[in-house]
C-alpha positions as CSV (number, residue, x, y, z in Angstrom):
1,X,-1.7,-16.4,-8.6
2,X,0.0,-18.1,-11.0
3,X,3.3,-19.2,-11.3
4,X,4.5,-16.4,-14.1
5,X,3.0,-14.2,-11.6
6,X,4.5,-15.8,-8.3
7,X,7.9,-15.4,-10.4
8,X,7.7,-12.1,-11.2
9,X,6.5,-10.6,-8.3
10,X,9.7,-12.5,-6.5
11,X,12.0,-11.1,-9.2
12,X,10.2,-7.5,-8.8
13,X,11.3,-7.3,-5.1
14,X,14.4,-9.2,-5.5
15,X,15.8,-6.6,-8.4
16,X,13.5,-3.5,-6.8
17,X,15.5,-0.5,-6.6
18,X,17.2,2.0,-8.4
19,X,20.9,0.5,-8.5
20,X,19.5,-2.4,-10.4
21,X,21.9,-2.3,-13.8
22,X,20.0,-3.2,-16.9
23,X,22.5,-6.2,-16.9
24,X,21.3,-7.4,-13.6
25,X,17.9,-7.0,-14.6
26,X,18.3,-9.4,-17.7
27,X,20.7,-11.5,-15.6
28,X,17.5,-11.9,-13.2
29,X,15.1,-12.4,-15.6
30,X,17.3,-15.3,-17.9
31,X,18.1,-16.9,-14.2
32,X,14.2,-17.0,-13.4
33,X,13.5,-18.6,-16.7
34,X,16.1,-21.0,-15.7
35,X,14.6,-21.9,-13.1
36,X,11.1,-22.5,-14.5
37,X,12.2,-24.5,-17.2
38,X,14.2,-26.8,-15.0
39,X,10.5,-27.1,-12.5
40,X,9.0,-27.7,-16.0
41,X,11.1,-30.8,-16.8
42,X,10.5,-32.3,-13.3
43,X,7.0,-31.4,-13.4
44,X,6.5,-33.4,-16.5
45,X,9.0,-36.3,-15.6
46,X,7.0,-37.0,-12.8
47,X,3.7,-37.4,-14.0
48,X,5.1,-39.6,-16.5
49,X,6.4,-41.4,-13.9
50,X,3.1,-41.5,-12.2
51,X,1.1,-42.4,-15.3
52,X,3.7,-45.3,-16.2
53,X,3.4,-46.9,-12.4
54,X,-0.7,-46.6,-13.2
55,X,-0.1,-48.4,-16.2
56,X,1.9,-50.9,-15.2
57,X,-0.7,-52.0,-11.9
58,X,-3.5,-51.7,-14.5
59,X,-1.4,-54.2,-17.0
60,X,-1.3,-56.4,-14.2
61,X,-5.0,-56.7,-13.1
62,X,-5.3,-56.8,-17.0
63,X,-3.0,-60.0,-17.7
64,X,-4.8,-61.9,-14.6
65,X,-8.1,-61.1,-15.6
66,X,-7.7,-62.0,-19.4
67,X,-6.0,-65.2,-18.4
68,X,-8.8,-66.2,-16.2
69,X,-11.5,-65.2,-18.5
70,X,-9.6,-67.3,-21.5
71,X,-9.6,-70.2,-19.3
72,X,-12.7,-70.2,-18.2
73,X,-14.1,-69.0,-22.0
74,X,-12.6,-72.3,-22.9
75,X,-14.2,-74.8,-20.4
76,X,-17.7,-72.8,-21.3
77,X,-17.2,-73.0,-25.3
78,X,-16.1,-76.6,-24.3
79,X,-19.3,-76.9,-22.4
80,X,-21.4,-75.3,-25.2
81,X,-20.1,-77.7,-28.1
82,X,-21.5,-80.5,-25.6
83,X,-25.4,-79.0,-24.7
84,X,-25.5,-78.1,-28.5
85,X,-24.7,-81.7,-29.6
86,X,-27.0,-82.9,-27.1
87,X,-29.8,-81.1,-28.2
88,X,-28.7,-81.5,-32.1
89,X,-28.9,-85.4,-32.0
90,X,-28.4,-85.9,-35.7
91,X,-24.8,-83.2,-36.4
92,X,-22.1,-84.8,-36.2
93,X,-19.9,-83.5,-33.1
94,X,-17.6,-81.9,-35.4
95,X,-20.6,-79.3,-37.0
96,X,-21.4,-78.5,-33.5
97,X,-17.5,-77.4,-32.9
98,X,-18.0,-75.7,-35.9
99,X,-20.9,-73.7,-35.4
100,X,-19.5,-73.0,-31.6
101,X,-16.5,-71.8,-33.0
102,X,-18.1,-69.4,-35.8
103,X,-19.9,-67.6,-32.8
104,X,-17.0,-66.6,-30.8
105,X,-14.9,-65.7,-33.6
106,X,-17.8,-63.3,-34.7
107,X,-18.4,-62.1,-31.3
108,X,-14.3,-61.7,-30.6
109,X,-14.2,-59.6,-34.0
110,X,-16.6,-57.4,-32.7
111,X,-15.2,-57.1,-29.6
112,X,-12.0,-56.6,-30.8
113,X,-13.0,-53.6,-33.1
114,X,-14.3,-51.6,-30.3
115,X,-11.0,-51.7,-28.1
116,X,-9.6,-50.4,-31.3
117,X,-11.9,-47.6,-31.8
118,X,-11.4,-47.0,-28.0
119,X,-7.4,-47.0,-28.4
120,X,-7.4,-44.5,-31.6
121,X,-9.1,-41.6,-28.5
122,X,-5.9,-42.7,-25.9
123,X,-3.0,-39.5,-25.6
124,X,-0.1,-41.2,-24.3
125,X,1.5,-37.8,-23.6
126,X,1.1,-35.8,-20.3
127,X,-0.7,-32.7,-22.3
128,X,-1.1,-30.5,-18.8
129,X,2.4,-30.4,-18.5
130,X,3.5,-30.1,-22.2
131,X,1.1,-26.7,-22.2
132,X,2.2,-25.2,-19.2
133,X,5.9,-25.6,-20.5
134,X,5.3,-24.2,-23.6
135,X,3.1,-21.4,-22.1
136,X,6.1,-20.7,-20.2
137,X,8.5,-21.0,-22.5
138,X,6.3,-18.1,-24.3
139,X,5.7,-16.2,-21.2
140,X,9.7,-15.9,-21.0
141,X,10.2,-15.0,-24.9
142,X,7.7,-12.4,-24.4
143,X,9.9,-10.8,-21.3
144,X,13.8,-11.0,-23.0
């Protein structure tokens, strides 16, 4: 069942009966709608709470890991500029900073193109809960 159904079989047998007023019926209804909203909100507040505690752990593993690959990135290019001037005996160690340096900035570019391709496809908002509110929110137009 779902929950318009779970909520309107609950109002059915709280309001079942002949007495029931039209007032009380609409009463019933506006309080039940009430009441799903209000489940609504909290549903969506906490999956964005859940999604920005995710988020946060995942910035951290993130920050650590960058800052170690950076370092050690550096001592390799460092490395590199060294074995390439070794095996270059006539460029000057400059040209062999150079060249070193033209490769990871072409390779970074790249790289850095794809993580922003990759960020264009993120939603940062919690689209399960945003439907089933507005679904709702229809479901309860449809009954006033």
């Amino acid at each position: 069942m779902t929950q318009q159904e779970v909520i309107a079989h609950d109002f059915e047998s709280q309001h079942h009966g002949d007495s029931a007023t039209m007032t009380e019926l609409v009463r019933g209804i506006i309080s039940d709608g009430q009441t799903l909203i209000k489940q609504q909100f909290s549903m969506l507040r906490a999956e964005v709470k859940e999604e920005a505690s995710r988020l946060t752990q995942a910035g951290q593993f993130l920050g650590v890991g960058v800052a170690l690959l950076a370092v050690g990135s550096l001592f390799a290019a460092i490395g590199l500029v060294y074995l390439l001037s070794w095996f270059m005996t006539d460029w000057p160690l400059w040209a062999c900073w150079f060249v070193v340096a033209g490769i990871l900035l072409a390779i970074g570019g790249i790289v850095f193109a794809i993580g922003r391709s990759h960020l264009r496809n993120v939603a940062p908002t919690p689209e399960k809960s945003l439907n089933a509110l507005q679904e709702n929110l229809s479901w309860i137009k449809n009954q006033s």
